[in-house]
C-alpha positions as CSV (number, residue, x, y, z in Angstrom):
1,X,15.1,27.4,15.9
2,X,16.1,30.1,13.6
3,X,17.7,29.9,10.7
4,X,21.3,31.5,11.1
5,X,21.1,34.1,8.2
6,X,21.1,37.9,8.0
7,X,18.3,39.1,5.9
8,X,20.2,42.5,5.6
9,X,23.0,41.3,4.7
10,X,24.0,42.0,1.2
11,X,27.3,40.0,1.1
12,X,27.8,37.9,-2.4
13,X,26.8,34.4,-2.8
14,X,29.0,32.5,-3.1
15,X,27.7,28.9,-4.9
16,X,29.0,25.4,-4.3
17,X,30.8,23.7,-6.7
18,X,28.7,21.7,-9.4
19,X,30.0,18.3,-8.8
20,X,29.7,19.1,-4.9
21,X,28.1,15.9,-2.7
22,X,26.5,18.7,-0.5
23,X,23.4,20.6,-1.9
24,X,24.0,23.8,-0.3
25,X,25.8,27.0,-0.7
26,X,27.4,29.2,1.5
27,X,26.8,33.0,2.2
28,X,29.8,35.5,3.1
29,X,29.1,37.9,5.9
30,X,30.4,40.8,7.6
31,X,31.8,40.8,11.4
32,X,28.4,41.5,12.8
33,X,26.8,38.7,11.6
34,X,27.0,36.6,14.1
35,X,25.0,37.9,16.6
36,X,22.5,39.2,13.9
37,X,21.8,35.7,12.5
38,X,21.3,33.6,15.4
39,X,18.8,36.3,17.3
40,X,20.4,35.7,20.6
41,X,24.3,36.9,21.8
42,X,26.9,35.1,21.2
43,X,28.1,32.5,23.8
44,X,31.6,33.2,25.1
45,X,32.4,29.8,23.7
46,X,30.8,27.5,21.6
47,X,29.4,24.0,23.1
48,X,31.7,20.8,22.4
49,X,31.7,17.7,22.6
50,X,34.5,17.4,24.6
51,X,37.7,19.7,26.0
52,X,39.1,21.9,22.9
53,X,42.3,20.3,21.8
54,X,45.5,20.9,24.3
55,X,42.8,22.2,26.7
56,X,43.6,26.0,25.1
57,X,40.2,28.2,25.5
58,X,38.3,29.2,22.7
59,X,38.8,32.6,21.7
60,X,35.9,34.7,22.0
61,X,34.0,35.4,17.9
62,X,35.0,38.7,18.2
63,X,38.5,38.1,18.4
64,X,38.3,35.5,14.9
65,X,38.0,36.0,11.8
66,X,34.0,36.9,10.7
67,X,34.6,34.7,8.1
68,X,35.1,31.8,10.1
69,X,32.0,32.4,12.4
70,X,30.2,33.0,10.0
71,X,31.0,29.3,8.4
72,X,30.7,28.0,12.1
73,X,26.9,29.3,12.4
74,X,25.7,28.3,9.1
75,X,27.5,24.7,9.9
76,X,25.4,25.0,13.2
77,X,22.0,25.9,11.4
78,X,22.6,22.6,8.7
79,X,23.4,20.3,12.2
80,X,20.0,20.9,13.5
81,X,17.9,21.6,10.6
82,X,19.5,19.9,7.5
83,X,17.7,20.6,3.8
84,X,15.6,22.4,6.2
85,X,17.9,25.5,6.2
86,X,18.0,25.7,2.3
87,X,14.6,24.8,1.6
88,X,13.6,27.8,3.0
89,X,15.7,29.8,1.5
90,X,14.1,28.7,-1.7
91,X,10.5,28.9,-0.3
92,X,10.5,32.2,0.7
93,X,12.6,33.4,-2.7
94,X,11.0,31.7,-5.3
95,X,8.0,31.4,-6.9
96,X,6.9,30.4,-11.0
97,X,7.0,33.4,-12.6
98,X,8.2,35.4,-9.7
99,X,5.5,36.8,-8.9
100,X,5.0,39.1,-5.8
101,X,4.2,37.4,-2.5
102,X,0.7,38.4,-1.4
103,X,0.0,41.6,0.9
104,X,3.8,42.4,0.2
105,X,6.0,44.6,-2.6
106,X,8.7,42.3,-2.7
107,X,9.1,40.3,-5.8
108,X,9.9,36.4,-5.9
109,X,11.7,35.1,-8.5
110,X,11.6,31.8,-10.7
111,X,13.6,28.3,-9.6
112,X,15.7,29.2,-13.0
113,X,16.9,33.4,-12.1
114,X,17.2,31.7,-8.3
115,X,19.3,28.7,-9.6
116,X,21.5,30.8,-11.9
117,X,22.1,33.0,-9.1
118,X,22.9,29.8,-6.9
119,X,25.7,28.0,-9.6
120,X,23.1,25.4,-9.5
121,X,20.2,23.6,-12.0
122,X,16.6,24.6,-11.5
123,X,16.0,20.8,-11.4
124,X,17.5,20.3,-7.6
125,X,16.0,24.1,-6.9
126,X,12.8,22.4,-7.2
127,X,13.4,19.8,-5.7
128,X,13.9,21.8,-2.5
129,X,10.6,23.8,-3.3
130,X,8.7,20.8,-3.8
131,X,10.0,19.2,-0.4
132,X,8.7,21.9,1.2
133,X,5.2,22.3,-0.7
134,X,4.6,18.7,0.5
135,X,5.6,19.7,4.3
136,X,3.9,22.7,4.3
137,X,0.4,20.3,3.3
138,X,1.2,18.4,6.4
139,X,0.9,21.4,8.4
140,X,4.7,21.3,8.9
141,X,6.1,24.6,7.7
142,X,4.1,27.3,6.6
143,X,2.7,27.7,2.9
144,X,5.1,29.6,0.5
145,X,2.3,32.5,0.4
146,X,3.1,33.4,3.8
147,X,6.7,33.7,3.4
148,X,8.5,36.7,2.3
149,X,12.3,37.4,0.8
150,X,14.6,37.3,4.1
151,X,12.2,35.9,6.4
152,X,13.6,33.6,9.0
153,X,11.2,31.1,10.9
154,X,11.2,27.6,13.3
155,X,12.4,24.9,11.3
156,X,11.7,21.2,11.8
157,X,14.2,19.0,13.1
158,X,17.4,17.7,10.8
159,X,15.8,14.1,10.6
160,X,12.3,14.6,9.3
161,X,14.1,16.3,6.1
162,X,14.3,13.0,4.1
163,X,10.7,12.0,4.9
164,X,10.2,15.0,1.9
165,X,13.3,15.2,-0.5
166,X,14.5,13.1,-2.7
167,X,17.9,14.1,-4.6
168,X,16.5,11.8,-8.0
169,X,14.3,13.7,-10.4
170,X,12.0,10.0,-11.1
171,X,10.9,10.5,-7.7
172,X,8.1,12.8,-8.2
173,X,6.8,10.4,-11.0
174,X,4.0,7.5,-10.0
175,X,6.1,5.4,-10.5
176,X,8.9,7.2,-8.5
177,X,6.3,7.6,-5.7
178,X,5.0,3.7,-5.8
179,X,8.7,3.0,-5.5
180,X,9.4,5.3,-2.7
181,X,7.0,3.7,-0.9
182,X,7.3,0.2,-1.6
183,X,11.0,1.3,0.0
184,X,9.8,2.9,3.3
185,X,7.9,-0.1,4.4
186,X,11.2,-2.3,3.8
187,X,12.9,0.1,5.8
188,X,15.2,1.4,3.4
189,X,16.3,5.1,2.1
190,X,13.7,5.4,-1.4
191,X,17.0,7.1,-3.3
192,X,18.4,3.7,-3.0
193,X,15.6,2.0,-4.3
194,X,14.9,4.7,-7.3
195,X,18.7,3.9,-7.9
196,X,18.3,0.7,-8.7
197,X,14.9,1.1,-10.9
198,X,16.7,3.8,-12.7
199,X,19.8,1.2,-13.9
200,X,18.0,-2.1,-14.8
201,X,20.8,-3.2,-16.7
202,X,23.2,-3.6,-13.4
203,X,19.8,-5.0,-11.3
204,X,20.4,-7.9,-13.9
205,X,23.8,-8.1,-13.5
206,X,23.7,-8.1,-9.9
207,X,21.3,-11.2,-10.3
208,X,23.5,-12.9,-13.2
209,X,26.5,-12.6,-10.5
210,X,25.5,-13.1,-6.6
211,X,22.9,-15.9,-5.5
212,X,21.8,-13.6,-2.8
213,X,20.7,-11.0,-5.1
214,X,19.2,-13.5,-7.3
215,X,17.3,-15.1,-3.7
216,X,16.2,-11.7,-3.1
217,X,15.2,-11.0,-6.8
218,X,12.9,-14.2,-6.2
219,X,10.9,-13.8,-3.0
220,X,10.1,-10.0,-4.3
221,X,8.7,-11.5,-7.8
222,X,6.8,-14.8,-6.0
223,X,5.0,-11.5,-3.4
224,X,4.8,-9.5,-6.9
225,X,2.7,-12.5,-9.0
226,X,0.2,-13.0,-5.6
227,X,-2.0,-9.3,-6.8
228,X,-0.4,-9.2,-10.0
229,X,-1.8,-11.8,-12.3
230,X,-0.8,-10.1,-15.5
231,X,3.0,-10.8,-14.3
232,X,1.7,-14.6,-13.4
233,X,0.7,-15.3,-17.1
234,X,3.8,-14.3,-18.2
235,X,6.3,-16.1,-16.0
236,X,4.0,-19.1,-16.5
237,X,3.8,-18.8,-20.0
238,X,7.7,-17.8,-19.9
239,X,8.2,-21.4,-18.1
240,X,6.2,-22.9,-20.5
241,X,8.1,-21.8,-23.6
242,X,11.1,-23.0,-21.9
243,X,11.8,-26.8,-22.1
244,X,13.9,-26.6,-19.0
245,X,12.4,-24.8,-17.3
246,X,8.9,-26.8,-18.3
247,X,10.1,-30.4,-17.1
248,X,12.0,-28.5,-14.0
249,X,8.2,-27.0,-13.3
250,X,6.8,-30.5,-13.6
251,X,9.0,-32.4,-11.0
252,X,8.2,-29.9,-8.6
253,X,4.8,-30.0,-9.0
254,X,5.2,-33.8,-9.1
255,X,6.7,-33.8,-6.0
256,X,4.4,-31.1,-4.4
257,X,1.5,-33.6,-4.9
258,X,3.0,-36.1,-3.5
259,X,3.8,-34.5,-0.3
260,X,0.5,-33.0,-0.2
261,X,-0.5,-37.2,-0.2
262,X,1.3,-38.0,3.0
263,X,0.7,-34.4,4.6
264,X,-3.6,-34.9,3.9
265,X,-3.0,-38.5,5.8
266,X,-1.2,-36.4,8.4
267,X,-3.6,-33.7,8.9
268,X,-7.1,-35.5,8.5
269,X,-6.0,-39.1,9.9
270,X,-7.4,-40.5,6.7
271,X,-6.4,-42.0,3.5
272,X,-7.3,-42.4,0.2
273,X,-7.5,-46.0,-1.3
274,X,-6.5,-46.6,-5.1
275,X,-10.4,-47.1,-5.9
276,X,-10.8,-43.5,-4.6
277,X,-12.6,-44.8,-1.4
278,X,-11.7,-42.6,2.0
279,X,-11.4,-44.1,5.1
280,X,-9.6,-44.0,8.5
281,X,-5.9,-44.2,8.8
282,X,-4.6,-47.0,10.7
283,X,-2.6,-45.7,13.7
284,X,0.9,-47.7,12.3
285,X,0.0,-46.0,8.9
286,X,-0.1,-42.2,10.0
287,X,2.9,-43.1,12.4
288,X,5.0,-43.9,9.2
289,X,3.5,-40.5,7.1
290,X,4.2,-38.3,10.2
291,X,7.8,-39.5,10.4
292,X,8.2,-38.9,6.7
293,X,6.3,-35.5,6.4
294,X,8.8,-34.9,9.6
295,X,12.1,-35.5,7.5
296,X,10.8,-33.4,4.5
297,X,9.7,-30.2,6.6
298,X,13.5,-30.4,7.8
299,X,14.9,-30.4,4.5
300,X,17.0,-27.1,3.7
301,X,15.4,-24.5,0.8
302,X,18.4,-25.6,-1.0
303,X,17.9,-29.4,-1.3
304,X,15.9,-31.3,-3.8
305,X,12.8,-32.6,-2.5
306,X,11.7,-34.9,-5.3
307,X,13.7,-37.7,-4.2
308,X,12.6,-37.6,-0.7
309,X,9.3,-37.0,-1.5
310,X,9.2,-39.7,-3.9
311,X,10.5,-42.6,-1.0
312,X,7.4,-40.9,1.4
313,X,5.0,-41.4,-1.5
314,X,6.1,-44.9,-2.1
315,X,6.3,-46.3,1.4
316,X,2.7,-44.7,2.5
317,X,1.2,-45.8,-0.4
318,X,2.6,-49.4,-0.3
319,X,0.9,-49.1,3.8
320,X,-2.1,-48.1,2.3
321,X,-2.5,-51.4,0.0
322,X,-1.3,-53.4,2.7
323,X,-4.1,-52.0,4.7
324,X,-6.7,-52.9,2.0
325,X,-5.5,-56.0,1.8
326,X,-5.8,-57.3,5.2
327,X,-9.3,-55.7,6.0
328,X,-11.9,-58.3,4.6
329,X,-14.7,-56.0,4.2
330,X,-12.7,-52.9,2.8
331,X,-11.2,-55.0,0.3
332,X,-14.5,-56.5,-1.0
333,X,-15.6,-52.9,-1.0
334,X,-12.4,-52.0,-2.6
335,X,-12.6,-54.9,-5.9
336,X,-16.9,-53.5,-5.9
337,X,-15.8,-50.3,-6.5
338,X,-12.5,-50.8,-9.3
339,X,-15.5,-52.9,-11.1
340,X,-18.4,-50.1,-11.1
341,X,-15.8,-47.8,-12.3
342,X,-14.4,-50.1,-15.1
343,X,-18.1,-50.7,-16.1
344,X,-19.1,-46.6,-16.2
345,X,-15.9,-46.5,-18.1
346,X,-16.7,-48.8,-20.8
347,X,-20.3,-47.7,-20.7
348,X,-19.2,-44.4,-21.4
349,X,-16.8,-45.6,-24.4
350,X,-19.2,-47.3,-26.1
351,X,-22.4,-45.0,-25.4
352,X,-19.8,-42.3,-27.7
353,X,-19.5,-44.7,-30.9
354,X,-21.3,-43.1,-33.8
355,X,-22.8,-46.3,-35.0
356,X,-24.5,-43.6,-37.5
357,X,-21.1,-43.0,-39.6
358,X,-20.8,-46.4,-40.0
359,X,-23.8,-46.6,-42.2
360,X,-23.3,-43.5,-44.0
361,X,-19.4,-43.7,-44.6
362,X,-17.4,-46.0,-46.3
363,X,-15.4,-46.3,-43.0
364,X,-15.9,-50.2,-42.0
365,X,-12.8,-52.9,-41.5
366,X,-13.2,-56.4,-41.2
367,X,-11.5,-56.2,-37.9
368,X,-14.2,-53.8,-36.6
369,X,-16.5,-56.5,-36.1
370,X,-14.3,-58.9,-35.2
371,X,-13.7,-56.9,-31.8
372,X,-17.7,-56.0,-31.0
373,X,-18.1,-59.8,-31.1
374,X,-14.9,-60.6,-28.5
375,X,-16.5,-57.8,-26.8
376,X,-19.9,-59.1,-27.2
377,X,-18.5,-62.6,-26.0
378,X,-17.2,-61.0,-22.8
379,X,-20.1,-59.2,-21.7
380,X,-22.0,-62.3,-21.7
381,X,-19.4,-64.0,-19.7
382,X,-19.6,-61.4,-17.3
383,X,-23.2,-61.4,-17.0
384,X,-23.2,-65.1,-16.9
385,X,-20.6,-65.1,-13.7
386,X,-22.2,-62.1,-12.2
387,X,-26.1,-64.2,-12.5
388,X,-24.5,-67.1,-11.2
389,X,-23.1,-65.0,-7.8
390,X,-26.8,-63.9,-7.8
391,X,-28.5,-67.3,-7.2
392,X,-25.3,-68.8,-5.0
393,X,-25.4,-66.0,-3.3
């Protein structure tokens, strides 16, 4: 398609008004410009969508005002082209510095001599010109070297405009780009999203005000921390600051580990005994944890797990005892294991006194003593009862 503009003619522009929505301006023309813009003769009448109202025919453009056609042929062009129309007004009139266009006399001007002559800011002229330097890289229209003053050419269709123009200056910045998008793979216009990072100040109040916001405000920073871990030590460190915040943090992670109990029964078929032995679930056990994993997967993002989560812990883990307790050999494995731990324990403990400091400092009590022999009394019992299960045994 062509754009529907005379190159000779040499009507005044007229410019739109500055607070205008629509980032165009409108060119006067003379009576033949209608046929002269489009390339092709005038259709008796103009295509509708319907019957033209009362069913009266359409008079014929040479019988209306050239005014009006000429408003009806530049509305035409913007229907199927878009920014497209105007962009390429500004590519093949402008250039920094106005320089010449190559092989040719005529002379470009800059975005600033074009926007004064427009009734607009250079800002949104170059915002046109850079729309259509990124097009023209993608092979879509061609570079701004081959155009000349008055040139008309194909344009690309109406709805592939926005893929390259943005109205908002932060746009062209990284962090306009990275925003822009971040927006496109959500699915949403990226002027909508630079909106938003351009006004922090109602973001927050949007949060402070609607839970939805604030729901939305959450998933986006959870998906944020997961490759940002710089943002992770600060909301962590943020919580930890924050006494609320701090004991909210631990229920939840209280009650996380106690799910993750009754879900590892669950999922493996085994459990855990409180001497840290693991063995195979009883079938009556994991029938109980599946039942209560069941009723806590149903719960609603909006109820509070920690009481539910809580009953599961309890009841599996009262099964588990009960299981101990009524197998023979697991609970004689069970009581070996409690003792070897308690013994590495105390081992431990007393391998870490400094008996040196006690003969180089002043540091001793009288009550010192007096617990090394109760615990020198118990030992021997001990090793007495253990020798005598030796030899009965």
């Amino acid at each position: 398609m062509t754009i529907a503009l005379d190159p000779s003619d040499t009507s005044p522009v007229v410019p739109a008004p500055a607070d205008s929505s629509e980032e165009f301006w409108v060119q006067q023309a003379g009576p033949e410009a209608a046929e002269a813009s489009s390339g092709e003769p005038v259709a008796e009448g103009p295509a509708t969508d319907g019957a033209a109202p009362d069913d009266e025919p359409v008079p014929a453009p040479a019988d209306l005002d050239p005014v009006v056609v000429r408003d009806a042929l530049d509305f035409g062009v913007y229907a199927r082209t878009g920014g497209w129309a105007f962009a390429l007004k500004v590519a093949r009139s402008v250039r920094p510095g106005g320089q010449a266009a190559e092989g040719t006399a005529a002379t470009k001007v800059s975005a600033k001599a074009f926007a004064e002559l427009a009734g607009c800011s250079p800002e949104r002229v170059m915002r046109y010109y850079k729309a259509w330097d990124m097009a023209a890289d993608d092979g879509l229209v061609p570079q701004f070297e081959v155009l000349v003053p008055g040139e008309d050419i194909e344009l690309p269709d109406a709805d592939v405009w926005l893929s390259y123009y943005t109205s908002r200056n932060s746009a062209s910045s990284v962090r306009g780009q990275a925003i822009s998008a971040a927006a496109e793979a959500e699915g949403i216009r990226p002027t909508k999203a630079l909106e938003v990072a351009e006004n922090p100040t109602a973001l927050r109040a949007a949060i402070l005000a609607d839970p939805g916001t604030a729901e939305a405000a959450r998933g986006a920073l959870l998906d944020r921390m997961k490759e940002d871990p710089a943002l992770q030590t600060e909301m962590a460190r943020a919580f930890a600051r924050t006494d609320d915040l701090k004991k909210a943090v631990a229920n939840e992670a209280k009650a996380a580990d106690r799910i993750g109990y009754v879900r590892q029964i669950v999922e493996n078929g085994q459990i855990k005994t409180p001497a840290g032995q693991t063995v195979e679930a009883p079938a009556e056990l994991r029938a109980e944890a599946e039942r209560h994993l069941s009723l806590l997967d149903e719960l609603d993002d909006s109820e509070e797990a920690g009481e539910w989560a809580g009953e599961a812990y309890d009841t599996v883990k009262g099964l588990v005892a009960k299981a101990v307790e009524e197998d023979p050999a697991l609970r004689v494995q069970e009581r070996r294991t409690k003792f070897y731990s308690s013994l590495q324990k105390a081992t431990k403990v007393f391998e870490e006194l400094t008996l040196d400091e006690v003969m180089e400092e002043d540091i001793y009590e009288a009550d010192m003593l007096q617990r090394l022999e109760a615990l020198q009394e118990a030992i021997g019992t001990c090793i007495s009862a253990l020798r005598k299960a030796t030899t009965t045994s």
